[in-house]
C-alpha positions in Angstrom: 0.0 0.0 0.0 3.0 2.5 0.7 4.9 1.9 -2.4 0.8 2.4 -4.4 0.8 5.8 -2.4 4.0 6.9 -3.0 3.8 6.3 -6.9 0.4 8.1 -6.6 2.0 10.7 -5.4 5.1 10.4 -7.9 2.2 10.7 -10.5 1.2 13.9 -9.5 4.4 15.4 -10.2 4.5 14.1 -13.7 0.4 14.5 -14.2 0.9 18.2 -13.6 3.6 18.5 -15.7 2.5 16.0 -18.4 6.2 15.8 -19.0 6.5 18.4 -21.3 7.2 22.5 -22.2 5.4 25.7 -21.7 6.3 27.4 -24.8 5.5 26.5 -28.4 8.2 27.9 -30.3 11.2 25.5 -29.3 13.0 28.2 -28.1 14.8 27.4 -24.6 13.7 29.5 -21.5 15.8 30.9 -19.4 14.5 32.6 -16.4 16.1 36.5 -17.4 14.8 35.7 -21.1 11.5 34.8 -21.9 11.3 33.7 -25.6 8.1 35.2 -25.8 9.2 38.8 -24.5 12.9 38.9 -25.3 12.7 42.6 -24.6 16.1 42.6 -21.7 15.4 42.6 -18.3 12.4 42.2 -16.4 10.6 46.2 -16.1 10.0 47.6 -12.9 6.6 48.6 -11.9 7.6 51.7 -12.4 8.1 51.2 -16.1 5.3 49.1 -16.2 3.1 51.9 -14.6 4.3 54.2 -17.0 3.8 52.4 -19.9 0.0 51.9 -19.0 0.2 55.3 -18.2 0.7 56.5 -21.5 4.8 55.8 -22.2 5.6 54.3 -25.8 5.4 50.1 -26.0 7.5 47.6 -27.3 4.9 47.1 -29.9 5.3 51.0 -31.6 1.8 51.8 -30.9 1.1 55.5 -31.2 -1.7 56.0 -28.4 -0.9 57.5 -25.2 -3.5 55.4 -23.4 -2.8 50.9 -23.1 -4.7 49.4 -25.4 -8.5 47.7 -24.1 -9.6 44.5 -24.8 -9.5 41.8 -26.7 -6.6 41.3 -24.3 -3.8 39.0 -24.8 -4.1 35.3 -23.7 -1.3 34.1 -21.0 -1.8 30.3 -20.2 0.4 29.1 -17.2 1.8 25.6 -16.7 1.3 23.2 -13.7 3.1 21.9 -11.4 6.9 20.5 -13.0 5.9 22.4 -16.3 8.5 24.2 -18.0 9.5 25.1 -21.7 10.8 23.0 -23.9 11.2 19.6 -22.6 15.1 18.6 -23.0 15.2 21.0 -25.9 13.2 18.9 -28.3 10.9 21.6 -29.3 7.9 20.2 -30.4 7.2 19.2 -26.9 5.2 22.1 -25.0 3.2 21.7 -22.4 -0.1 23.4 -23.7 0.5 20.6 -26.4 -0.3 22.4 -30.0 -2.5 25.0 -28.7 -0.8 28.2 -28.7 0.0 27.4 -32.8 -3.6 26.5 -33.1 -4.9 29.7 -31.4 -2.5 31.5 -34.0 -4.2 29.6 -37.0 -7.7 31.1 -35.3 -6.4 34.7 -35.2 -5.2 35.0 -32.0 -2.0 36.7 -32.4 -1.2 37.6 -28.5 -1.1 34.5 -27.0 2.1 33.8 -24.4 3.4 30.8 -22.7 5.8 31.9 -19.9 7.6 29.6 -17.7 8.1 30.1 -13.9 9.7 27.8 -11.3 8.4 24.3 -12.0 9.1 22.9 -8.9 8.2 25.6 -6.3 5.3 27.2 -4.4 2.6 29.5 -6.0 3.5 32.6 -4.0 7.4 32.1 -5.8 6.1 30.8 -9.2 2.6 33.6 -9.2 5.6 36.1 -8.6 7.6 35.2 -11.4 4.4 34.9 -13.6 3.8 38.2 -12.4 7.2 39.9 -13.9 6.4 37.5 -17.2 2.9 39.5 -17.3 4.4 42.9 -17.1 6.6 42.3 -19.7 4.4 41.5 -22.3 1.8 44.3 -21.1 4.8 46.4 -21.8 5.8 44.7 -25.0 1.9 44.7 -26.4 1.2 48.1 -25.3 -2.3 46.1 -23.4 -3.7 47.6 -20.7 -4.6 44.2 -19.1 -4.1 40.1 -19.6 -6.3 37.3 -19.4 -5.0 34.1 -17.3 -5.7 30.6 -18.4 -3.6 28.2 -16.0 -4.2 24.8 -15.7 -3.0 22.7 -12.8 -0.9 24.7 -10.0 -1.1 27.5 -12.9 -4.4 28.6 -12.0 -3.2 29.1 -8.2 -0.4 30.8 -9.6 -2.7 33.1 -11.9 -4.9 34.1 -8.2 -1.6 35.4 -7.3 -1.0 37.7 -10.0 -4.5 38.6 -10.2 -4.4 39.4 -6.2 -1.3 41.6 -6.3 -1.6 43.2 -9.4 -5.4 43.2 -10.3 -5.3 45.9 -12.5 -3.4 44.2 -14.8 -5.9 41.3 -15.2 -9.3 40.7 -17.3 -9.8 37.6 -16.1 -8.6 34.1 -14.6 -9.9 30.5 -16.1 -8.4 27.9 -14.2 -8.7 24.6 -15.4 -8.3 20.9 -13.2 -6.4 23.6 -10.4 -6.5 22.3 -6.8 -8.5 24.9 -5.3 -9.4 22.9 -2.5 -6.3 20.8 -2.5 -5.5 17.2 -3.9 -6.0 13.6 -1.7 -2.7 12.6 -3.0 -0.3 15.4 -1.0 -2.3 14.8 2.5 -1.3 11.3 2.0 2.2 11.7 1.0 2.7 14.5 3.5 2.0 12.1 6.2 4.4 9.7 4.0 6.8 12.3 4.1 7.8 13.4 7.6 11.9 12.6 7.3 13.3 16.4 7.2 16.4 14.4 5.2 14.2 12.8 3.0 12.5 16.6 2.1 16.5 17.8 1.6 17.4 15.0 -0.8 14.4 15.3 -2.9 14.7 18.9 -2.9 18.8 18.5 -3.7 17.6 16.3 -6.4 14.9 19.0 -8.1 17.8 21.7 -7.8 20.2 19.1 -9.9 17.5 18.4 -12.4 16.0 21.5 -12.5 19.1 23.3 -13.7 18.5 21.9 -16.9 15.0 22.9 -17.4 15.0 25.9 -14.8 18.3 28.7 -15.4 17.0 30.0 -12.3 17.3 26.7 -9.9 19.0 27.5 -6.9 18.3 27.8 -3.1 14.5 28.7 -3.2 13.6 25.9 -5.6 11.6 23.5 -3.4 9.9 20.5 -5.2 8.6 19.6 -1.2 7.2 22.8 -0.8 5.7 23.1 -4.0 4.2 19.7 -3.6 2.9 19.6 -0.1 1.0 23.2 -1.1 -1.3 20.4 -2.9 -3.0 19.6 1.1 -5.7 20.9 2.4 -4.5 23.0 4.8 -2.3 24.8 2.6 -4.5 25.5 -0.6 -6.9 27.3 3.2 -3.6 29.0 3.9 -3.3 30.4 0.5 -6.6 31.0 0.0 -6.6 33.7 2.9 -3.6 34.8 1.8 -4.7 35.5 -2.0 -8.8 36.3 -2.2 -10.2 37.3 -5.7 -9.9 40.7 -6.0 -13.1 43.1 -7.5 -13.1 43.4 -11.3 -11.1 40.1 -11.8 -13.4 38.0 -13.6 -12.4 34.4 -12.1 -13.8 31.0 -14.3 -13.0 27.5 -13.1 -13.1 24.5 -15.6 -12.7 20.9 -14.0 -12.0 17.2 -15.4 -13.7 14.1 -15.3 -12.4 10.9 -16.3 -13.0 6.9 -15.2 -15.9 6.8 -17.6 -17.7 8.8 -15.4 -20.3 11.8 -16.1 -19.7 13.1 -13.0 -23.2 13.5 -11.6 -24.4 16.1 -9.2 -20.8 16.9 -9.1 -20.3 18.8 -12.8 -24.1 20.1 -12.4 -24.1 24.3 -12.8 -26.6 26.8 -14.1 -23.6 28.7 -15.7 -22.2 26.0 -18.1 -22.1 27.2 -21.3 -22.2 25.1 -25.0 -19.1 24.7 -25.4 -18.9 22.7 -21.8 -22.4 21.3 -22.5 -21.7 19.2 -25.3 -19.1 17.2 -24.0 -21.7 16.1 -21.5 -22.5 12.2 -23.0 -18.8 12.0 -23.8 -17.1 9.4 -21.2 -13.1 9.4 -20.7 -11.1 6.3 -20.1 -8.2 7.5 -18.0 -4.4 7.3 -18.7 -2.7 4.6 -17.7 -0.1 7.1 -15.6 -2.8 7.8 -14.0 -4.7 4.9 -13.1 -3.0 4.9 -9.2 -3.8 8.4 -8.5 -7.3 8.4 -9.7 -8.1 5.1 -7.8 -7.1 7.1 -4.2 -8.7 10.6 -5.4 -12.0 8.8 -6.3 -11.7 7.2 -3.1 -12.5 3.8 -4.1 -16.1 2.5 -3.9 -17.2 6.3 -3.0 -16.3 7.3 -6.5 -15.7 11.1 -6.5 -15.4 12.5 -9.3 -11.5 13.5 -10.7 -9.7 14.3 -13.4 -7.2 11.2 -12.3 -5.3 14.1 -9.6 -8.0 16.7 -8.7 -11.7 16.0 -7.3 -14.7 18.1 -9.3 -15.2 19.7 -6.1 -11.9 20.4 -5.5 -12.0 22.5 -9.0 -14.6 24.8 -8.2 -13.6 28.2 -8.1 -15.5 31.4 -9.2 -18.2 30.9 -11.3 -17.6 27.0 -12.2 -18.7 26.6 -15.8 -19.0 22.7 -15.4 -17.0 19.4 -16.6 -15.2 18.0 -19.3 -14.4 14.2 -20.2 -10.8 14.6 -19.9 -8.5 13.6 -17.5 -5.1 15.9 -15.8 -3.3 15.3 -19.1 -5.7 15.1 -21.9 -6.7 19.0 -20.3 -3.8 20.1 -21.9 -3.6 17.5 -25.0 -0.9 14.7 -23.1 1.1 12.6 -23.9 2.3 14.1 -27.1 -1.8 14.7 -28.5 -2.6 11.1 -28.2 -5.8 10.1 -28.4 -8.2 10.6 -25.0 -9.8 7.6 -24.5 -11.1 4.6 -26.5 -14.1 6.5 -28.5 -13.8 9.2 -26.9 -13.9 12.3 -29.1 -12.3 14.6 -26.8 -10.6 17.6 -28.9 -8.3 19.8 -26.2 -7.8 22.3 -29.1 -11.4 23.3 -30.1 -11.6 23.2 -26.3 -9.0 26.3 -25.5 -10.2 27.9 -28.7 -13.8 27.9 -27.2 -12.4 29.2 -23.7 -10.9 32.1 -25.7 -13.9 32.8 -27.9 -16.0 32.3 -24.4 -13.5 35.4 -22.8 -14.0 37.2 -26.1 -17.9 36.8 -25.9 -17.4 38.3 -22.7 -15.6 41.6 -23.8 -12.5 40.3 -22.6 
């Protein structure tokens, strides 16, 4: 039973990440030079402030005032996400869509990566800078946030520190009220040398995904953020802020239609026709979604994250994917056996649903 728990919880590393990059032009992040704003250094607020305030932008535009909506699309990787996975390229971790989204006329759409093994108050931080650079390099006035994972939890930080800067946050399979796996494996996990190995170990790894991985990389820290006790933590620590228009998206999977669970007035069509599409679930994460359904009791997951625990904002329902077919893993194969699960047409209708929204 250990050794199932502990590979459950191994699992939600590599769910979150789905193994693979941020960024979709197979360009290799470093943490001062974000292939999508390769602009120098990081602005200061002040900059920032004065850019929205009427200074020139990156992007030669010749009003004085930033630009209003549509507003550029940031998506933010989960937990263990980073660029380009061992430099391959055509391996990003918001597999294909950011090209796709191009193809539909979305022009503005960035992939920054932050600290894949840390905490959301270190990673929202970095997103943070990432989201001022491109404000300054678009000449917007504001961005809209689509995370998935520990992305969306690091999208509430942004939007609470800086909500002027944000439209809107859509989180999608996030642990707003924590995952089963991390209070299991923080009780697994009590040996503080067994918390400085792992971490030693994400610091030697990371260094070649992460240019930035040094003391305050934690994988632990980021990890055991995941109980329940934590995600209350952070949730006092980061409320929605007035104006932010916050939209939660969660997974099903196990061939179930998640019942009572995925019921809400505020669905909209794009959500509502997946509704008699049933996933099968990844084998990777067949272990996890066995201990988050919670055996007989059969809650409904996405194979790492309960429905319930997805709810945030105004919940706009369920779709028949699980943690990795959200974001089209491993490498775009196929969802499920008949299952006709398209993770493409589903960010292009979260976009078009922000759009439809004046956002």
């Amino acid at each position: 039973m250990r050794r199932s728990l502990l590979a459950a919880s191994f699992a939600l590393a590599v769910g979150c990440s789905g193994t693979s990059g941020a960024e979709d032009d197979g360009k290799v992040f470093r943490a001062d030079t974000d292939p999508d704003v390769q602009d120098s250094a990081t602005p200061t607020d002040a900059a920032v402030d004065s850019a929205l305030d009427g200074g020139a932008s990156d992007a030669g535009s010749d009003t004085t005032k930033p630009l209003g909506p549509p507003y550029p699309i940031v998506l933010a990787h989960g937990f263990f996400g980073f660029e380009d996975f061992a430099g391959i390229g055509f391996i990003t971790y918001f597999y294909g869509v950011k090209d796709d989204l191009a193809k539909r006329g979305e022009a503005q759409v960035f992939t920054p990566a932050v600290d894949p093994f840390n905490d959301s108050t270190t990673r929202g931080l970095e997103l943070l800078a990432r989201v001022k650079e491109i404000l300054v390099k678009t000449g917007a006035a504001k961005v809209n946030l689509i995370g998935h994972s520990q992305g969306g939890l690091d999208a509430r930080v942004v939007a609470h520190e800086r909500p002027d800067l944000v439209a809107s946050v859509v989180t999608i399979g996030t642990p707003h009220g924590g995952a089963p796996i991390a209070d299991i494996a923080a009780k697994l996990v009590t040996d503080d040398r067994f918390k400085d190995v792992v971490d030693a170990l994400a610091k030697l790894v990371g260094g070649a995904l992460w240019s930035a991985a040094g003391e305050k990389t934690s994988l632990i820290r980021g990890f055991l953020q995941f109980t329940k006790p934590a995600v209350a933590d952070f949730a006092s620590a980061y409320p929605d802020m007035p104006g932010v228009s916050y939209y939660s998206i969660a997974g099903r999977t196990a061939l179930s239609d998640g019942g009572s669970a995925c019921v809400t007035a505020d669905a909209p069509a794009f959500v509502t026709k997946w509704k008699a599409t049933l996933d099968t679930t990844d084998p990777l994460l067949k272990i996890p979604e066995s201990v988050t359904a919670n055996g007989l009791a059969n809650v409904p997951n996405d194979g790492l994250v309960r429905v319930v625990d997805a709810k945030h904002g105004t919940f706009l329902g369920c779709v028949p994917a699980d943690h990795l077919d959200e974001m089209g893993h491993l490498l775009g194969d196929a969802p499920g056996v008949g299952s006709k699960w398209d993770h493409l047409q589903f960010y292009a209708d979260v976009v078009g649903h922000l759009r439809s929204k004046g956002l």
